[in-house]
C-alpha positions in Angstrom: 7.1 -19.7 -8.0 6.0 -16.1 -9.5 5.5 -15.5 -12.9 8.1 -12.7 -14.0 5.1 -10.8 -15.6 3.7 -10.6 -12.0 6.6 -9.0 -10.3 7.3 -6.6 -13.5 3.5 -5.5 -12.8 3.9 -5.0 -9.8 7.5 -3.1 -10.3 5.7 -0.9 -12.7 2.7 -0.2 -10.6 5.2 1.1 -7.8 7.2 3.0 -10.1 4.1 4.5 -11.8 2.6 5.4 -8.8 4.3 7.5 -5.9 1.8 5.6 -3.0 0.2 2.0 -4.0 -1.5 -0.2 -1.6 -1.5 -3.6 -2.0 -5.2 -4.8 -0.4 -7.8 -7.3 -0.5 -10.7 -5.4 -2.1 -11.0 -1.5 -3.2 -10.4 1.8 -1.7 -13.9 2.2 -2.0 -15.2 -1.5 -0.8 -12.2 -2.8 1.4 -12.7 -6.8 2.3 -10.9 -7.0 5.3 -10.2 -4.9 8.4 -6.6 -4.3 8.0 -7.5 -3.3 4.1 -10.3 -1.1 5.6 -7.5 0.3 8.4 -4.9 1.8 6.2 -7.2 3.1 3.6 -8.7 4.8 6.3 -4.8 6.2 7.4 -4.7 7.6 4.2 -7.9 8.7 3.9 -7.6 10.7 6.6 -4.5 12.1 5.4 -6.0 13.0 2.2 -2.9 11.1 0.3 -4.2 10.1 -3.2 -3.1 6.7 -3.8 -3.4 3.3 -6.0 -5.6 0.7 -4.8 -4.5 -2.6 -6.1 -6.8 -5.8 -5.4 -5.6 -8.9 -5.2 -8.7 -10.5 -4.2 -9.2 -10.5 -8.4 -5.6 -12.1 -9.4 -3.9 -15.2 -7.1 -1.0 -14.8 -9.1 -1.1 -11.2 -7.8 -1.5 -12.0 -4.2 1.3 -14.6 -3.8 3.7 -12.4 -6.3 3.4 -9.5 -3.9 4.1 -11.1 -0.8 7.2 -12.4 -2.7 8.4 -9.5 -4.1 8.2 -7.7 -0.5 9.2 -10.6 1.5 6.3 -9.8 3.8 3.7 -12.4 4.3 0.6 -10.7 5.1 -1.8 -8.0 2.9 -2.0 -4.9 2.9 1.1 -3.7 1.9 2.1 0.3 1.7 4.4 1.7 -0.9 5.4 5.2 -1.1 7.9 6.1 -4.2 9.2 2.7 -4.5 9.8 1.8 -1.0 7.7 -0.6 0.8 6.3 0.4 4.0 4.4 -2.0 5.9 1.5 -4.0 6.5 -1.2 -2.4 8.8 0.4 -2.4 12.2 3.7 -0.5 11.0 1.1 2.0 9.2 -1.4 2.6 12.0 1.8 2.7 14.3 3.1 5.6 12.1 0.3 7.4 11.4 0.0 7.6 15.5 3.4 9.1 16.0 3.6 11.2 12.9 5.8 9.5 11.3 4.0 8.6 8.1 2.9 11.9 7.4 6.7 13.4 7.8 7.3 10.6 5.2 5.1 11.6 2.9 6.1 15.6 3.1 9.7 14.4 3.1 9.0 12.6 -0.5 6.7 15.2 -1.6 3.9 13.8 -1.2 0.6 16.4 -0.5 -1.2 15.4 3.1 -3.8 17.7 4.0 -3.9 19.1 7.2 -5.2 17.4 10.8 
């Protein structure tokens, strides 16, 4: 069981932030490969977004995967709506679909 504290941080963080991305390490020092994968998506993208480690809070890291319903980390939100782990991302980044996403919410994505 989640504490509710958990899942109101993690509704704030969301709400606060128009892209968060739920990962095991930083944007700067990811510590795993799918982590390292989608930060490199956006990255490439140029999207400015919210790193959030849960390597740092276990509470964190089982509240998230509750509050998604999605088992595994990282997980990509863009204004409030979840995303996807890092196959759904990498898949669409490849078609194009994330970045019409992101300029369909207003979200900046620099040029390819």
């Amino acid at each position: 069981m989640t504490d509710a504290t958990v899942i109101e941080r993690i509704k704030q963080d969301i709400k606060d932030n128009d892209v968060v991305l739920y990962m095991k390490g930083t944007p700067v020092f990811p510590q795993c490969g799918f982590s390292a994968a989608v930060v490199e998506v956006l990255s490439n993208l140029g999207v400015k977004f919210k790193g959030v480690n849960v390597l740092t809070d276990p509470a964190l890291r089982d509240g998230i995967k509750q509050f998604s319903s999605w088992p595994t980390i990282p997980q990509l939100y863009v204004k409030g709506e979840f995303v996807g782990g890092c196959d759904i991302v990498r898949e669409m980044y490849g078609t194009g679909e994330l970045q019409e996403m992101l300029n369909t919410r207003g979200i900046a994505v620099a040029a390819e």
